[in-house]
N, C-alpha and C positions, 0 to 999 in steps of 0.2 A: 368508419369511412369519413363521416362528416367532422371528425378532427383534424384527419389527412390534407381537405378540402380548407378548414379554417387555415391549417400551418403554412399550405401555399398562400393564402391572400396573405398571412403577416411576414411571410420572410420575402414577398414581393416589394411590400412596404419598403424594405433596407435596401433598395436600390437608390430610391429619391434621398433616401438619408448619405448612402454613400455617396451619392454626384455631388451633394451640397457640402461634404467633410472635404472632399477633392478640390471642389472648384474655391476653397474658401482657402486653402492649403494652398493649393496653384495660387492663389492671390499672393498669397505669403512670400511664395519660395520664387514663385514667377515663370515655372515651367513646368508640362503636362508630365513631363517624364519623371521629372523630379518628385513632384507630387505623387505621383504613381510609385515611384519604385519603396517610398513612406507607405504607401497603401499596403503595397506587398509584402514588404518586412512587417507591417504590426503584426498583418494576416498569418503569417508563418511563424512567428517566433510566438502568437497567441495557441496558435495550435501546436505549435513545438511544447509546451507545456501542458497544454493537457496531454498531450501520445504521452511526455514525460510522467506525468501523474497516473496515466490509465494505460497502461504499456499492454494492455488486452486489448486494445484497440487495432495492434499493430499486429498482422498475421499473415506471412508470405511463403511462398514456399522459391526460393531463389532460381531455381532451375526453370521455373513457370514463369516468371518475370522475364528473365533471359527468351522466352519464347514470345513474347506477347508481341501484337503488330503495334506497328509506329504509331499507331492513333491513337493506341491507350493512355501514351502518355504524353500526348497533344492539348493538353487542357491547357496548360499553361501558356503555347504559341497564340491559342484560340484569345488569349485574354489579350492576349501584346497585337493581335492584329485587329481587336475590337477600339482597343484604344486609340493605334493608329488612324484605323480608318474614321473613327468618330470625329477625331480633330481635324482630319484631311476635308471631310464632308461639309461640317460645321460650316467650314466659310465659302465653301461653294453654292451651300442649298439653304443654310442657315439653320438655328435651332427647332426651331417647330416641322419643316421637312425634314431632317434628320429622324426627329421621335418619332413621325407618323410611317417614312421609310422604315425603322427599327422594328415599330411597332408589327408593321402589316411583312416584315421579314419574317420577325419572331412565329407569328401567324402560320404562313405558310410553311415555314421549318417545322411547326409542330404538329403540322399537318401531312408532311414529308416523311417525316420519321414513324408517325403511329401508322402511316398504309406500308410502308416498306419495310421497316423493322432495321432500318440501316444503322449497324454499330450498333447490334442485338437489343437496340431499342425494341420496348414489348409492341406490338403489332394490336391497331386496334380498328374496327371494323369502320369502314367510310359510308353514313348513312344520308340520306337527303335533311334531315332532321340536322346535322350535325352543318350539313354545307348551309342552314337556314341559322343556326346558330351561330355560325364563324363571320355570316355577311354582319346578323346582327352585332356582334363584337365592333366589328369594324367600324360600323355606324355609330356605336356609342362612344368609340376611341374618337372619331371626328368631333361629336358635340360634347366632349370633355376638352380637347384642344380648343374648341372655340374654331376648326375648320369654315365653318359656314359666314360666321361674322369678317372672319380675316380676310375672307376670299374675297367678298361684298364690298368691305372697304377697299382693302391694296387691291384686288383685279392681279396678282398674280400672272404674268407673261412665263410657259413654259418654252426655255426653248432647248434646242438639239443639242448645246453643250450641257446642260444638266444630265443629259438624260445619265452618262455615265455615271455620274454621283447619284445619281435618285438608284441604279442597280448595285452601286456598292455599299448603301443604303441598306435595301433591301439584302443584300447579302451579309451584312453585318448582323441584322437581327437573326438572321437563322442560324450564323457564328454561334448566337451566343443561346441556342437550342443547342449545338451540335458540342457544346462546353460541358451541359448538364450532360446529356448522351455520354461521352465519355466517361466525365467522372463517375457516374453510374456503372459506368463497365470498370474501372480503374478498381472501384471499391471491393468488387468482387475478389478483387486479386490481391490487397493490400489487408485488406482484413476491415475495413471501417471506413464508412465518407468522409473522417474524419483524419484520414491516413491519407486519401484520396486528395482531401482539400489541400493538406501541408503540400503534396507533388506538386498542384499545378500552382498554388501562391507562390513555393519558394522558387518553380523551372521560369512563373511571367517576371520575379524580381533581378531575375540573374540575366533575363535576356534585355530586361528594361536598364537593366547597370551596364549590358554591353553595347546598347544603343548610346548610351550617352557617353559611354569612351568612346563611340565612336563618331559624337556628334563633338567628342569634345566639351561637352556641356561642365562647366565647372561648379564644382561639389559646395564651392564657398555660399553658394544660392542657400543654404540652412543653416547658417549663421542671422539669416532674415526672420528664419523662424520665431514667432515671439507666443507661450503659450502662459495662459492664466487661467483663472477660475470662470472667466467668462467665454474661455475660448481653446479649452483642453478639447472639448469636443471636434477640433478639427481631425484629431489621429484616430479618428473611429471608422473610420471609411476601410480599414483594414478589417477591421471585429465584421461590418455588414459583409464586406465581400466573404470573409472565411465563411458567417452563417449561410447567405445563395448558396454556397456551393455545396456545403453538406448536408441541409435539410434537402435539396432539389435533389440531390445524386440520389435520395433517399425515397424519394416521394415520387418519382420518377416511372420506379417501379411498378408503386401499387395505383396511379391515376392515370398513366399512360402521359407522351409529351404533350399532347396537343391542350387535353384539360389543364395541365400544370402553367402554360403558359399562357392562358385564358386570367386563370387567378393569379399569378403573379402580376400581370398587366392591371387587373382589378385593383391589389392591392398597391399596387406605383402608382396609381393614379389617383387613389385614396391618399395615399400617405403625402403626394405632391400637393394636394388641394388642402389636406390640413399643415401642409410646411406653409403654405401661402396665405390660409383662412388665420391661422395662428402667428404668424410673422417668425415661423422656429428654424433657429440656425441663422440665424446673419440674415433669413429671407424678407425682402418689403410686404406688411402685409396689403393682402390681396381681398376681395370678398369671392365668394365665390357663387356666379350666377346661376340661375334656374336652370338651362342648358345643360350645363354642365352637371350640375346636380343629378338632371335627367340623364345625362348621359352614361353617370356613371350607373345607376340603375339599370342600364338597357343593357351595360357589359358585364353586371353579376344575373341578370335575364339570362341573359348568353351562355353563361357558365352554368346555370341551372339546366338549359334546353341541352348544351351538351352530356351533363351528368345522365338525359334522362334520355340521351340519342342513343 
């Protein structure tokens, strides 16, 4: 079990590494979709060769597919309305409200799925110990953001036009619970999360190439693309998305949603602070203060209070 537990915090980690391969790539090419739809195809055509190499990975039974509801194989929409809505939000609420929306979305999604078992998510019991757990998560996601300082300084004005982005915010992070959920049911039926991942990498690549025919978005934008020794590492944002989705569809299972996204959150938040403590990927280095140090302690606290709720 305490492997199960390590492998959420490091494949949490490949989020922060993904946004930095995207947002450095979107530099490049100069558009989200564009850089997204490179994300997609690494994703798919990396896993298209292992299924090619490990063809036991692939196990369906055709008549059983033809039966399945529409949400089995929604993983991929779920990716294209994450993206969407991220960059919708972005400049309405800005970056640090977006994550702490995502963040406290992701939350309550994995809190959603483990009492109701929705999209045969495993069903896990809701204790007082667990809701003293999930506040602390919260608290430790604020004093890793630096919430308390930023407040102090800017003074932040909320007002009634946000409110809508602050809930599609929050509905995005539970998006992107409700991504794992699926793939997890998907796997059952394809033979492997691995089988799982290729569905929704190549169904988000196909709807993101039909967004930009229909944005009109011209292809000549990767002609801009310039890669070398010091800067191959932007096409990896595909390799982190493939891995989220098929350890998570994996692990899913045996820790229930709500712990999976305790540690995932753990490890993004680790893995952000050393892209920044470390200056890794194009990032400015940052130090990284006591606060936040703390806080991140108080959200693997959390994840321990949950294991033991």
């Amino acid at each position: 079990m305490l492997l199960l537990l390590i492998c959420a915090v490091i494949v949490g980690g490949a989020v922060p590494v993904q946004t930095a391969c995207n947002t450095a790539l979107r530099g490049q090419v100069g558009s989200p979709f564009a850089a997204s739809l490179v994300n997609g195809a690494v994703g798919a055509s990396l896993l298209t060769l292992v299924l090619l190499g490990f063809p036991s990975l692939v196990s369906f039974n055709l008549d059983d597919l033809l039966t399945l509801p529409w949400w089995v194989w929604s993983g991929g929409i779920w990716a294209v309305v994450i993206l969407v809505f991220t960059i919708f939000i972005m400049e309405r609420i800005g970056a640090l409200g977006t994550a702490l929306c995502m963040l406290t979305g992701s939350v309550i999604g994995g809190l959603i799925f483990d009492l109701t078992g929705l999209f045969n998510a495993p069903q896990q019991p809701f204790t007082l110990v667990k809701a003293a757990g999930l506040l602390l998560a919260l608290a430790g996601f604020a004093l890793v953001l630096q919430l308390p300082q930023k407040f102090r300084k800017h003074q932040p004005k909320l007002s009634l036009a946000q409110l809508p982005f602050i809930a599609l915010g929050l509905f995005s992070g539970m998006v992107q619970v409700t991504q794992t959920v699926v793939n997890s049911e998907l796997m059952v039926h394809v033979g492997s999360s691995a089988a799982a991942g290729w569905c929704t990498m190549a169904s988000s690549a196909v709807i993101i190439l039909a967004i930009m025919l229909l944005k009109r978005e011209s292809f000549k934008v990767y002609t801009k693309l310039r890669l070398n020794r010091h800067s191959w590492w932007i096409l990896c944002g595909g390799v982190c998305g493939a891995s989220f989705l098929i350890v998570n569809a994996l692990l899913i299972q045996h820790i229930g949603a709500g712990m999976l996204v305790i540690l995932n959150i753990a490890g993004q938040l680790t893995a952000a602070l050393l892209i920044d403590v470390c200056g890794l990927f194009g990032a400015r280095r940052k130090s990284a203060s006591l606060s936040q140090i703390i806080g991140l302690i108080i959200v693997f606290a959390a994840a321990a209070m949950l294991k033991l709720a």
